[in-house]
C-alpha positions in Angstrom: 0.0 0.0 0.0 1.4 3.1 -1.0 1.2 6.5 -0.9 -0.3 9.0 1.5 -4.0 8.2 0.6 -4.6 5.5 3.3 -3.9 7.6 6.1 -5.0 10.7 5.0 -7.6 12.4 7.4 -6.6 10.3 10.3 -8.8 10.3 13.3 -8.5 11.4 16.7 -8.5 7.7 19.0 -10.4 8.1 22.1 -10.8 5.2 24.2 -13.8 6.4 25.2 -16.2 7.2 22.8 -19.3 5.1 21.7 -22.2 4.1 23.2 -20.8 0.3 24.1 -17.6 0.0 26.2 -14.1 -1.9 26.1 -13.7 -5.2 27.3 -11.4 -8.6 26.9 -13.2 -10.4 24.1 -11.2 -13.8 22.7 -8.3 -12.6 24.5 -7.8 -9.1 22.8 -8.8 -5.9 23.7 -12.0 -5.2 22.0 -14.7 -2.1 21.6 -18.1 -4.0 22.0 -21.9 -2.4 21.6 -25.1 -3.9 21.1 -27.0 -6.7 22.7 -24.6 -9.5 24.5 -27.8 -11.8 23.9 -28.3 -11.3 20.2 -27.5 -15.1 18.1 -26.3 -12.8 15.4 -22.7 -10.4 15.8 -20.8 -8.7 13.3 -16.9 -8.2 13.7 -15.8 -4.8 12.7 -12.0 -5.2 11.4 -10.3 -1.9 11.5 -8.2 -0.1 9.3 -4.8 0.8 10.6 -5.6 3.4 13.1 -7.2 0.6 15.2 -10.1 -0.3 17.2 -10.5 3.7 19.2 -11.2 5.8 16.0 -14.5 7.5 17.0 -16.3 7.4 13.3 -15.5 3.4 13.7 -16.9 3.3 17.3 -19.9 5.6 15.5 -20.6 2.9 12.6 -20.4 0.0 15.1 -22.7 1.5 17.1 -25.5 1.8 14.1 -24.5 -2.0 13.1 -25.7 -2.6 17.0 -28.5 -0.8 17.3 -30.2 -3.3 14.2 -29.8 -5.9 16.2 -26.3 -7.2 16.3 -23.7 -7.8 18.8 -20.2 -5.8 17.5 -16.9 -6.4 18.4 -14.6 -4.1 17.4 -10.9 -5.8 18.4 -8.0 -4.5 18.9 -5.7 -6.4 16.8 -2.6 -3.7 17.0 -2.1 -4.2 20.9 -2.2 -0.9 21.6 0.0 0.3 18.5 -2.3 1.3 16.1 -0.3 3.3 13.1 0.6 7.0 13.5 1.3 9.5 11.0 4.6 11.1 11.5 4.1 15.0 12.4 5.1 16.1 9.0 2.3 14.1 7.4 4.4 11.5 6.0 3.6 7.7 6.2 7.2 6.6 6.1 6.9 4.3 9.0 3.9 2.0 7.1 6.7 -0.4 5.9 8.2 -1.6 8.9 4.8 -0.9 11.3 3.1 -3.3 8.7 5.7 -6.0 9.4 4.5 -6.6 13.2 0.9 -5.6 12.3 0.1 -8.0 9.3 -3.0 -8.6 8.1 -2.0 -12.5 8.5 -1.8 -12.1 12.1 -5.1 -10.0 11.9 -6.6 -13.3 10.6 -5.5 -15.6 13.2 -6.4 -13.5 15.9 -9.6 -12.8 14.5 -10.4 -16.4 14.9 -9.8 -16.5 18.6 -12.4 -13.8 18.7 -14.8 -15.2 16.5 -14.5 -18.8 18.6 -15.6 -16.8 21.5 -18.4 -14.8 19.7 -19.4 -19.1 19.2 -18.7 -20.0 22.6 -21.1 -17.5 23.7 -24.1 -18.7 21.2 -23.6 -16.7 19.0 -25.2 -18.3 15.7 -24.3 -16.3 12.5 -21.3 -13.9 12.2 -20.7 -11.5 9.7 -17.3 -9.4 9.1 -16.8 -5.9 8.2 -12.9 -5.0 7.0 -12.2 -1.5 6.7 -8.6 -1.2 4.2 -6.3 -3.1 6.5 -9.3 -5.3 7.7 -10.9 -6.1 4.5 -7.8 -8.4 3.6 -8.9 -10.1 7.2 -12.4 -10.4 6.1 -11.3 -12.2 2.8 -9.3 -14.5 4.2 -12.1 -15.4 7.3 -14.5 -15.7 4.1 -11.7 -18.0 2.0 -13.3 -20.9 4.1 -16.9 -21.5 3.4 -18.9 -21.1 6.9 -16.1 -22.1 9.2 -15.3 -18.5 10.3 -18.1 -16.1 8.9 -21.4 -16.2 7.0 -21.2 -13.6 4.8 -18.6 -10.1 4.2 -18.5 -6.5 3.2 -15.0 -4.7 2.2 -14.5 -1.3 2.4 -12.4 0.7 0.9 -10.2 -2.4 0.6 -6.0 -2.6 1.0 -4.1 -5.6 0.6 -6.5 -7.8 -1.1 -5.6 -9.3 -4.6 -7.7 -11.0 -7.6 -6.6 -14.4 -6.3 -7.8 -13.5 -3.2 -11.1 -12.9 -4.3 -11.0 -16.0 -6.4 -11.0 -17.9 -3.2 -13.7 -16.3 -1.1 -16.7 -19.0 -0.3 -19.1 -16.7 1.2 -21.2 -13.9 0.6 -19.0 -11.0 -0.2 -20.1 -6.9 -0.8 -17.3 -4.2 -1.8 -17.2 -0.9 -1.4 -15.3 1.1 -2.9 -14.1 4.1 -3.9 -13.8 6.5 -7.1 -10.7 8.2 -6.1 -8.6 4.8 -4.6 -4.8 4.5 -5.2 -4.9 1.8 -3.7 -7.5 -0.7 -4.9 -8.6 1.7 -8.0 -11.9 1.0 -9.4 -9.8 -0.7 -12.1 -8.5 -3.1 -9.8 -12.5 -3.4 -8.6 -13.8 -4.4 -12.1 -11.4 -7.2 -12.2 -12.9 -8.4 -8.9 -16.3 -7.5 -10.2 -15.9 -10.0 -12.9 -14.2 -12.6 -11.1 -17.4 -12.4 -8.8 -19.7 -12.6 -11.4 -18.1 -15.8 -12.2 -18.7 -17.4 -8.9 -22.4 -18.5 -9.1 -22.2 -20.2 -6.5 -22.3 -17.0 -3.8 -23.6 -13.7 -3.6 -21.2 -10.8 -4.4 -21.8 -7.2 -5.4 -18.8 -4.3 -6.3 -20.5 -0.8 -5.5 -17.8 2.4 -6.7 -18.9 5.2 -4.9 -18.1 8.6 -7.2 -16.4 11.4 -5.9 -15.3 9.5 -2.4 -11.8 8.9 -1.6 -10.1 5.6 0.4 -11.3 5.7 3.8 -14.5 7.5 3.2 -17.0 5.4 5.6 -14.7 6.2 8.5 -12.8 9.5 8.1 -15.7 11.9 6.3 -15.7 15.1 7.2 -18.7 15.5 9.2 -19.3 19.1 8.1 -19.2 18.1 4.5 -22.6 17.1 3.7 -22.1 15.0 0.7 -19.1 13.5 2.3 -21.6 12.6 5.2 -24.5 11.2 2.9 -21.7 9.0 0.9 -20.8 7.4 4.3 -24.2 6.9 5.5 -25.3 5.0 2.4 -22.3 2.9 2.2 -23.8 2.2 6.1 -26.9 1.5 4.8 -25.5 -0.9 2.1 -23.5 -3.1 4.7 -26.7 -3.0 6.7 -28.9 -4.2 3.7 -26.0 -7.1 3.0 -25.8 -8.6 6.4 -29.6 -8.3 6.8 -29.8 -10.3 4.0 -26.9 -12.9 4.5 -26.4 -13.1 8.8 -29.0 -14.6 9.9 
């Protein structure tokens, strides 16, 4: 992943914000909201600024309040990536080498073997950049992990990747995307299309940039109705496939 687009408009972490509250969820620090009862829960998989980023926190929250129990881990330990005071994203290299997305993935299966322990039923995953490479490779094994998937703004992920995905898979993506263009998204598109045997659908948002559903500029109003229908749409898919 290059360039400064994925961690342009980084957020402000606060441990505190949302409407749920931080606890030790399959070992790992986690941001959880929503019913601890619900037989249906939805892990959020962040992007590189972690599991505090309040617009995350924000989205999670709306994911909880239609019925779903969200965990939000904290699969950096604490070390979620940090611009460098000039702006620059220098460090993304070497922070990426302790933070994989590979490690994401077998983390994220501790988690979602507690989510089961707990009787919990159907789980669905939502990876933002960073995280959507976890979500693909949770959804590379039929119903093992997850039931269904929604990528946003995707980083990491290749065409082979998506060639291997068994479960029901939405992306979301963006028009102005260095790093998964919408050129990169039409090859996934088709790839999808091929795949008859699950549900799939590529959305390009116009105008947005990488990290839109997350990092909008809340006094922007366009920027604001982008992100809340790309909310909707995740909505719509997981009330359709996790259930």
């Amino acid at each position: 992943m290059s360039g400064p687009q994925c961690c342009s408009h980084p957020p402000v972490l606060n441990p505190s914000s949302g409407s749920g509250h931080a606890e030790k969820f399959g070992g790992l620090d986690s941001y959880v909201t929503g019913s601890p009862h619900s037989k249906l829960a939805i892990l959020f998989l962040s992007d590189i600024f972690g599991f505090q980023a309040p617009k995350l926190r924000k989205f999670a929250d709306k994911v909880a309040a239609a019925g779903y129990f969200v965990v939000v881990p904290d699969f950096f330990y604490g070390d979620p990536f940090v611009v460098a005071d000039d702006g620059s994203f220098d460090r993304l290299p070497v922070w990426l080498k302790d933070h994989s997305p590979e490690k994401g993935f077998e983390d994220a299966k501790l988690v979602i073997e507690a989510l089961k322990s707990k009787g919990v039923s159907a789980i669905g995953a939502a990876g933002f950049c960073w995280g959507a490479k976890v979500a693909v490779e949770l959804g590379k094994h039929d119903h093992d992990f997850i039931h269904a998937g929604v990528l946003l703004h995707p980083a990491f992920t290749t065409v082979d990747d998506i060639k291997e995905v068994k479960v029901p898979i939405a992306v979301l993506g963006a028009e102005f995307d260095h790093i998964t263009p919408p050129e990169v998204l039409k090859q996934w598109e088709e790839v999808l299309i091929a795949k008859t045997e699950i549900k799939s659908y590529v959305k390009i948002f116009p105008e947005v940039e990488h990290g839109w559903t997350t990092r909008y500029n809340v006094e922007d109003e366009k920027s604001v109705k982008s992100a809340e229908e790309a909310h909707q749409d995740l909505l719509e898919w997981f009330s359709n496939h996790v259930k």
